[in-house]
N, C-alpha and C positions, 0 to 999 in steps of 0.2 A: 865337849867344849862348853866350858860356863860363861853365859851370855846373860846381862840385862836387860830386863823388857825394857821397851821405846820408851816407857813412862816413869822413868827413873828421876829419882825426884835431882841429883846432877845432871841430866837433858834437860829436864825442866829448869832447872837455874839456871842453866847455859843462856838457854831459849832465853830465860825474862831478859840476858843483861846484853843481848844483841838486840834485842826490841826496845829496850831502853835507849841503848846508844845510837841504834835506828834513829829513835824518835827526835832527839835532841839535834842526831845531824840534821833529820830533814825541817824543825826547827830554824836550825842556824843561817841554813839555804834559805829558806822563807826570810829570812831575817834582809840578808844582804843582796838576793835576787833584785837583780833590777824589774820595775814594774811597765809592761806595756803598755799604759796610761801615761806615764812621767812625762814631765814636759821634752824637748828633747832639748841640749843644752848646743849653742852658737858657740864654732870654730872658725876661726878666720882662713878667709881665703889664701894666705902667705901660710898656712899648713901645708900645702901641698908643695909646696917647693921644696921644704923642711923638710917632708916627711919622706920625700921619693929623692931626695939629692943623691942617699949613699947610692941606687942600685940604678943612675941614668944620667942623663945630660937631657936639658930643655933646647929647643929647637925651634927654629922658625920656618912654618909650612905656609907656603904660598895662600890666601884665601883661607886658611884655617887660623891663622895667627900665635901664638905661643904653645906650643905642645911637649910633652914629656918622650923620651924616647929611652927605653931600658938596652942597657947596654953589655949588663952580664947576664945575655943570654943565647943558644947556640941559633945557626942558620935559619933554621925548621920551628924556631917558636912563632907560638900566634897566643893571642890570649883565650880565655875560657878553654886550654886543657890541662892544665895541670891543678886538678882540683874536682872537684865533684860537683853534683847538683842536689839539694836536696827540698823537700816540697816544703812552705811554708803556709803563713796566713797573707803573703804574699805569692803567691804560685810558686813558680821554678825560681830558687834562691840557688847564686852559683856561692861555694866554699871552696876557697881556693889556700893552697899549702904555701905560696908563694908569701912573702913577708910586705912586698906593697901591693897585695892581690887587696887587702881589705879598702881603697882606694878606689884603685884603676875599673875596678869590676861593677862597682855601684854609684862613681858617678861618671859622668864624662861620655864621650866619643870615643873610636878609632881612628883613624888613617891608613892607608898602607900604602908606604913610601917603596915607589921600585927603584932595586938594588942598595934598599938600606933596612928595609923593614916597616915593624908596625911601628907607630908613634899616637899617643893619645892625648886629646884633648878636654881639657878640665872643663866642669860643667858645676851647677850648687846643688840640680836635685839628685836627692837620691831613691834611688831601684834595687829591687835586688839583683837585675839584674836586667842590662840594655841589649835584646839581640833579636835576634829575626829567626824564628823556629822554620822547619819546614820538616813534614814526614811521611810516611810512607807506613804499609804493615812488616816491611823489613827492616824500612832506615830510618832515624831522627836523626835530624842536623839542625846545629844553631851558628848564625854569625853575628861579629858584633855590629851592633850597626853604627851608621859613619853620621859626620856633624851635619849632614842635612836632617838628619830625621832629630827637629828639635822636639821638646816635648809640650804639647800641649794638651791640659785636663780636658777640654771639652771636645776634643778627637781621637784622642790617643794614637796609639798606631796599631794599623788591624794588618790584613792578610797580603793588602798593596806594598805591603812593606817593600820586596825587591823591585817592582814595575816604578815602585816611584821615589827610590835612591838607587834605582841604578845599580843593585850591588847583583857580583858577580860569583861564578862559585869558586874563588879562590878564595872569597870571605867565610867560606862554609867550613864547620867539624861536622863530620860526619861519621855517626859509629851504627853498628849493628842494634837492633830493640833490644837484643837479652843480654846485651852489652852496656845498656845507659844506667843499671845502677852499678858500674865500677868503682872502686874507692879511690882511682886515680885512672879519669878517662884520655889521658893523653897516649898510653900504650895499645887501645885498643880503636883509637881514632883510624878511619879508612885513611889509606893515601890520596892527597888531593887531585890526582889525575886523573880518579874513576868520578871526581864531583860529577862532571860533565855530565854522563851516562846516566848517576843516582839523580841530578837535579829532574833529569826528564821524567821518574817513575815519581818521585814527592810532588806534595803542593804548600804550599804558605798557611801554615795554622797560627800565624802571631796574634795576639790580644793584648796589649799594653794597657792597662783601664787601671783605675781608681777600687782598689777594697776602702768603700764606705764604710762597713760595718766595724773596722779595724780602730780602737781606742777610741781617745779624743778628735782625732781628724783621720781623715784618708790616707790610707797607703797607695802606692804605688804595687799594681799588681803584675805580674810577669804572667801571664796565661801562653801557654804554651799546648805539649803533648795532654793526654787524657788521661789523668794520672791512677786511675784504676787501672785501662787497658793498656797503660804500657808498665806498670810494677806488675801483673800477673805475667807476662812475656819476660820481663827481668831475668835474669839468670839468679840476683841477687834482689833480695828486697829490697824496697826504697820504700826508709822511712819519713812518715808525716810529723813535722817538729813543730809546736808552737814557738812563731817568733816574739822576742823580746828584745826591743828596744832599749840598749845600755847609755844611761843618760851620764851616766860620769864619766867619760872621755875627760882626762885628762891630758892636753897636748903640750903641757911643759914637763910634764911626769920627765922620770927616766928610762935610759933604755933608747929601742929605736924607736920612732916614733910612729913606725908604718904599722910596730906590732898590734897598736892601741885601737886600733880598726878590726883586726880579724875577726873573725867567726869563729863562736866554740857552741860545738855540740854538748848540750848538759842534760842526760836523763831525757824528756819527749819535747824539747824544746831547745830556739837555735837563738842563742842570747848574741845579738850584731850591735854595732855603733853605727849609729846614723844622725851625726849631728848637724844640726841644722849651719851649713857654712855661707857667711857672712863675706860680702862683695869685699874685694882688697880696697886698701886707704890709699895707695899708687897704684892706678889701675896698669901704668908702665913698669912696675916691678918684674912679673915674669919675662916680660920682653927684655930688661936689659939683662938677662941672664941667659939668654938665647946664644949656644955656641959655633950653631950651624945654621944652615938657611939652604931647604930645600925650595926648587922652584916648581911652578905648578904643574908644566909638565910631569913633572916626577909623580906626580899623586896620581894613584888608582883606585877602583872601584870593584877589583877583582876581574877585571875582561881581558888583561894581557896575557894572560895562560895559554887562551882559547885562539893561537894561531892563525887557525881556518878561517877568512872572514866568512865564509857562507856557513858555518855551523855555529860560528857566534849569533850570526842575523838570523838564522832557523829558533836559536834558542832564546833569546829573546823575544821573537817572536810568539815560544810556547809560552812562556812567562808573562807573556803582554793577553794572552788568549785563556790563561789559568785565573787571571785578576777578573776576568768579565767584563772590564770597564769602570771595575769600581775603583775610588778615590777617596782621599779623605773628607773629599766635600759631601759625596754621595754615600760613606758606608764608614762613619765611626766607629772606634770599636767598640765591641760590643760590652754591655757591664756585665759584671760579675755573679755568675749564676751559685744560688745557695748549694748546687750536690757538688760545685768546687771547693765549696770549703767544707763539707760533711766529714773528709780524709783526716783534717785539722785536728785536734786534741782542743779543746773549749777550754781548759786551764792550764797554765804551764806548771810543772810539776816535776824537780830536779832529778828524780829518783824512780820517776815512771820511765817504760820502755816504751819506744816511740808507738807509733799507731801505724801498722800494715796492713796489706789487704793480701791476706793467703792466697797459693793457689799451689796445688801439686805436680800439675805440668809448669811448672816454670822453667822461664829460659825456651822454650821449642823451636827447634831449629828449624829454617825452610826447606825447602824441596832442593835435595844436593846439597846441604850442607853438613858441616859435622858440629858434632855437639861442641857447644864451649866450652871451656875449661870451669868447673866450679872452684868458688873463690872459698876458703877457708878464713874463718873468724877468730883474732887471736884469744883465748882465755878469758872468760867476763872478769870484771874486773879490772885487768890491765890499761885499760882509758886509752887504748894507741887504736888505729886505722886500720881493717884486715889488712889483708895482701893477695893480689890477685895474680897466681903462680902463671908465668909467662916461660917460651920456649927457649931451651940451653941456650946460652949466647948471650940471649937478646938481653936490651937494660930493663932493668926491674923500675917499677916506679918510684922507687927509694933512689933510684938510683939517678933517673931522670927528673926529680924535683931536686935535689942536690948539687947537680949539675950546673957548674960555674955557677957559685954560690947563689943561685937564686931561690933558694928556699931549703929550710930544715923540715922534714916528715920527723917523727920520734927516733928512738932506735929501735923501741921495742916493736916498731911498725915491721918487721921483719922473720917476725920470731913465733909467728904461726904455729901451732903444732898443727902437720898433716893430719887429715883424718878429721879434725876440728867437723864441729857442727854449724852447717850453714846458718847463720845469722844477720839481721837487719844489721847493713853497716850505722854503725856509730861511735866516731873517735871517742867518744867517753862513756861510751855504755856504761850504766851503773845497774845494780842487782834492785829487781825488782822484787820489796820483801812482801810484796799481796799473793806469791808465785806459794802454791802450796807446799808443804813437806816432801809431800812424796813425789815432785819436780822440780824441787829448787836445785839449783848447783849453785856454787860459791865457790874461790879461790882463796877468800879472806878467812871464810868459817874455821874455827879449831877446832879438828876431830875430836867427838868424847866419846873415851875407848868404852865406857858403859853403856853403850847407848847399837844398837842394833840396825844398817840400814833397810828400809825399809825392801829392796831388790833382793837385797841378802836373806831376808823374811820370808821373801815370797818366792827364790829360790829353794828357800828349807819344808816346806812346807810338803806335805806328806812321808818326810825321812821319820827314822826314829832316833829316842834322844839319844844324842850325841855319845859316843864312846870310842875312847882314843885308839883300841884295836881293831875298831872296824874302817867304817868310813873315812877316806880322807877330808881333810875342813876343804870348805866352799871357796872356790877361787875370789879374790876377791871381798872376805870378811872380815872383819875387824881381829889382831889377833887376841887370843886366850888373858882374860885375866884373873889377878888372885882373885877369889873369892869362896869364904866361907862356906854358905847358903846356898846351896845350888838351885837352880830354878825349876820349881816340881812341872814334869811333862803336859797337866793339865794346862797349865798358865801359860804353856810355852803354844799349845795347839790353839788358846785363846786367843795368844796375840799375834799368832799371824794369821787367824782367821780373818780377825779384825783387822788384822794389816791388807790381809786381803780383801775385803770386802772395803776397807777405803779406799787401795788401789782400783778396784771395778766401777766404783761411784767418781772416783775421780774420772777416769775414762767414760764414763757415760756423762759425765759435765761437760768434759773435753769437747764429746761430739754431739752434743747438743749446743755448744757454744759455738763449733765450727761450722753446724747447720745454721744458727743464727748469722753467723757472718757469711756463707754462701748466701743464704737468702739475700739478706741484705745490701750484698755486693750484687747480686743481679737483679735487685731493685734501684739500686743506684744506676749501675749498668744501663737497664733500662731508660729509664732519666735522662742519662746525658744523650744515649743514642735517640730518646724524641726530642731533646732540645737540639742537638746536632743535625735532624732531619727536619727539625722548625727553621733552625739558621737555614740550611740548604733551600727550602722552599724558600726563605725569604728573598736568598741570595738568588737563586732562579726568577724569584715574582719582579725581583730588582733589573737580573739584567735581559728580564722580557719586557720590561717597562722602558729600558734604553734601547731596546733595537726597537721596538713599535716609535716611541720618540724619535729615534734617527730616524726609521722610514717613514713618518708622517715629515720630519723635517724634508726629506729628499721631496719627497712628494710636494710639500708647499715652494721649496724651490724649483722643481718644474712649475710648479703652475704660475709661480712669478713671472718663470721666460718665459713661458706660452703668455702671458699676459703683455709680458713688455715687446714682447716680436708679434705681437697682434696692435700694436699702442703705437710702433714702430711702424707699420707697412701703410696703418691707417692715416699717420700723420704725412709720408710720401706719399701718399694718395691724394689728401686733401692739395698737399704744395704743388704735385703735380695737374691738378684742377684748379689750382690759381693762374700755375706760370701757362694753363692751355689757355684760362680767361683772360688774363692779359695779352695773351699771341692777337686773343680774336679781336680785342677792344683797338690792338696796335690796329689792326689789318681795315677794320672800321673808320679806322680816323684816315689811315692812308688811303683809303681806297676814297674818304670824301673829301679828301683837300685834292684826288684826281678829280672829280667828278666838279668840283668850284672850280679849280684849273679850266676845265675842258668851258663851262660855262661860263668862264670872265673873258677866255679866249672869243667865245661865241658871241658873246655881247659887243666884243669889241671890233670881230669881222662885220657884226651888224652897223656897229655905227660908225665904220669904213665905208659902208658899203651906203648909208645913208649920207655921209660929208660927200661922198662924190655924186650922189645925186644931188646933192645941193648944189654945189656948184656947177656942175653939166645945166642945172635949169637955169642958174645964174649966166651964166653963159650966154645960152639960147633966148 
């Protein structure tokens, strides 16, 4: 078989005019990428009416006032599952497939209206994402949270989130750890019947706080799970995307208008619209478009699941006993620690492959369970969503994003090849061209039949040269072509020496880089578990400082009674030694108007008894 070395001056012209074209794309990208510095550009608040009319009807919820309610959608929907989660420079940012997910998800409130469903209320700031985390080393669960929890910078909302809205666990998704980087977590969400059960083994991890460090002004940060320790549990990696801020929201554009909000994955970075919306000019506008009007009884908090009154009252109870006693007044949330955003990517960069954190056991299952299903990643290149193969029957998540027109996935989102190599999801993964030769893959690259691959090299290696009666050719090699010159045996044992000896050095970069990133992931590691056992002391120094305060209060309140039932007996004491001083002063006066009685009496027998001697001597 006549074969051209790797160094064939057609490889090499190949090579220059895809590094050319390279260049200019990722040029072009730079050119039109939106910048996360940009101002962000005001959308008025009558968008949202515009933008959500095709896929709902507005409503009037008692105490909530104008809300949106989606209507083509089946029984069992709730929000935040049909879509993913992905990590940003804003924490846990939700991507949802849904066509007015780019809305409902980042600004606003829930509701959940019984016997009608969820209905949300519109809000101006934006998040990436409003919910109440809670988890476990088996479970993560997120709910959305409801219009009480308004937003305010100089509290945020921390870990009270359920003890002080009240939310129930019929608000909760709740999936397995090696389950939360699915590319569509609605198929692998637990049934909300076991909430109850998983609520009792979680606790409340929420952090709603402000990224200072984020552009020109603060974002809104979503702190949530730990995003090292639950992407090496992941079954699937979960990549870190730098976000970007799309400041050209156009809302008169064409088209629908819910599209102009979505989230798109480009290269290590998640480019969202987030414009700044602007209070409506009739503030009665949504109201008079209101078709229905639920009354307040209707509105729930997620407690009517929970039947039992004594296991509702138990369970709140835990929930009231897991908070400590903290409040928003007494425990802000906490700001935003630098090894959360270490995961981040510092430039966005169209063409870079996100930033993961390896781990070879991933995905490990607990004690009795069975392993997951591993998800297969379609073809790089292809720019569509893996597919996470689920059991004969059951719907596919193509199938249930589709579902009563509430959203389009690709088509090629389906089209997997089994066997595929596990990959960081990302709907638009693009080929990362810093990836060396003797690891790149491409689907775009046009084979050049001159040109040797490098496996194929280092398969050949030790045969002798090629002869069509002996050996059969190598599975897998380019086939034969014309050529003159044959290529002398020396030059051929040169260049797969050299092939091989770059293949060894590659592999020893490999693992010198992946030592570098072990290291540093349990230096990270490290980090958050002492800032996590700082929080913990704090949180303990905290609610030791409120029982010592409660029981110094009990105690000041006994000693008030003792004081006032000591303050009490002494002032009957004293009334009782007045009304005995006045008994005695009565019985003094009475006893001496007898004593003048007795002696005016006597004076007057006297001077009876003196007139009749008078007159007897008058007489005589």
């Amino acid at each position: 078989m006549n074969v051209q070395p790797a160094e064939s001056e057609s490889a090499t012209t190949a090579m220059k005019i895809r590094s050319v074209l390279a260049l200019f794309f990722t040029v072009m990208l730079a050119v039109v990428a939106p910048s996360a510095a940009h101002a962000r550009a005001e959308v008025s608040f009558d968008y949202f009416y515009d933008a959500l009319a095709p896929y709902g009807e507005w409503v009037e919820v008692a105490d909530h006032g104008t809300c949106w309610h989606p209507t083509d959608v089946d029984e069992g929907w709730a929000p935040y599952a049909d879509g993913y989660w992905s990590y940003t420079d804003a924490g846990w940012t939700w991507v949802s497939y849904e066509e007015f997910g780019g809305i409902v998800y980042h600004y606003g409130r829930w509701v959940l209206v019984e016997d009608e469903g969820w209905c949300w209320q519109p809000d101006s700031e934006w998040g990436p994402a409003w919910v109440s985390w809670r988890s476990s080393d088996d479970y993560v669960g997120w709910a959305p949270l409801p219009p009480q929890a308004r937003w305010r910078r100089e509290i945020g909302i921390s870990t009270w989130a359920d003890h002080e809205y009240g939310i129930g666990p019929a608000f909760y998704s709740f999936c397995r750890v090696r389950d939360f980087g699915a590319p569509v977590l609605r198929p692998v969400i637990i049934g909300r019947g076991e909430n109850v059960t998983i609520i009792r083994e979680t606790v409340n991890i929420t952090n709603i706080t402000y990224n200072n460090s984020y552009g020109e002004a603060p974002l809104v940060f979503n702190g949530g799970p730990n995003y090292v320790f639950i992407n090496q549990r992941s079954a699937r990696p979960i990549p870190a995307l730098k976000l970007v801020l799309n400041p050209n929201i156009q809302p008169g554009g064409q088209g629908r208008r819910g599209n102009a909000l979505r989230a798109q994955a480009i290269g290590n970075q998640l480019v969202v619209a987030a414009p700044l919306i602007t209070q409506p000019a009739d503030p009665a506008f949504l109201k008079s478009k209101a078709k229905k009007s639920f009354a307040a009884e209707k509105v729930t908090t997620g407690w009517t699941g929970v039947k039992d009154p004594r296991v509702r009252d138990e369970l709140k109870q835990e929930i009231g006993r897991q908070t400590k006693g903290l409040n928003p007044q007494t425990a802000p949330a906490r700001p935003v620690a630098a090894a959360e955003l270490k995961a981040v990517p510092e430039k966005a960069n169209p063409q870079a492959a996100p930033l993961t954190t390896g781990n070879e056991q991933r995905g490990k299952p607990g004690k009795g369970e069975k392993p997951a299903p591993v998800a297969v990643a379609p073809p790089i290149g292809t720019g569509t969503p893996p597919v996470q193969p689920v059991p004969a029957g059951a719907a596919t998540p193509e199938k249930i994003v589709r579902e009563k027109g509430r959203g389009k996935m690709p088509p090629e989102a389906a089209t997997a090849a089994p066997g595929a190599p596990l990959k960081p999801f990302n709907p638009t993964a693009t080929i990362d061209h810093k990836t060396k030769p003797e690891t790149a893959t491409t689907s775009q690259a046009t084979p050049n039949p001159n040109t040797v691959p490098p496996a194929v090299v280092t398969r050949e290696k030790g045969r002798k040269p090629h002869d069509p009666n002996s050996a059969p050719p190598v599975v897998g090699a380019v086939p034969p072509v014309s050529n003159p010159v044959a290529t002398p045996p020396e030059k051929m044992r040169e260049s797969r020496d050299e092939a091989d000896r770059a293949a060894r050095a590659a592999q020893a970069e490999q693992e010198r880089l992946a030592k570098q990133r072990a290291a540093a992931q349990q230096q990270q590691q490290q980090q958050m578990e002492s800032q996590q056992n700082a929080l913990r002391q704090r949180q303990q120094e905290q609610a030791a400082a409120a029982e010592r305060q409660k029981i110094q209060g009990e105690k000041d309140r006994a000693a008030r009674k003792q004081a006032d039932a000591a303050a009490a007996a002494q002032q009957q004491q004293m009334e009782a030694q007045q009304q005995q001083k006045q008994r005695a002063a009565q019985e003094g006066a009475r006893r001496q108007a007898e004593q003048q009685q007795m002696e005016a009496q006597q004076q007057q027998k006297q001077r009876a008894a003196q007139e009749g001697a008078r007159r007897q001597a008058e007489q005589q």
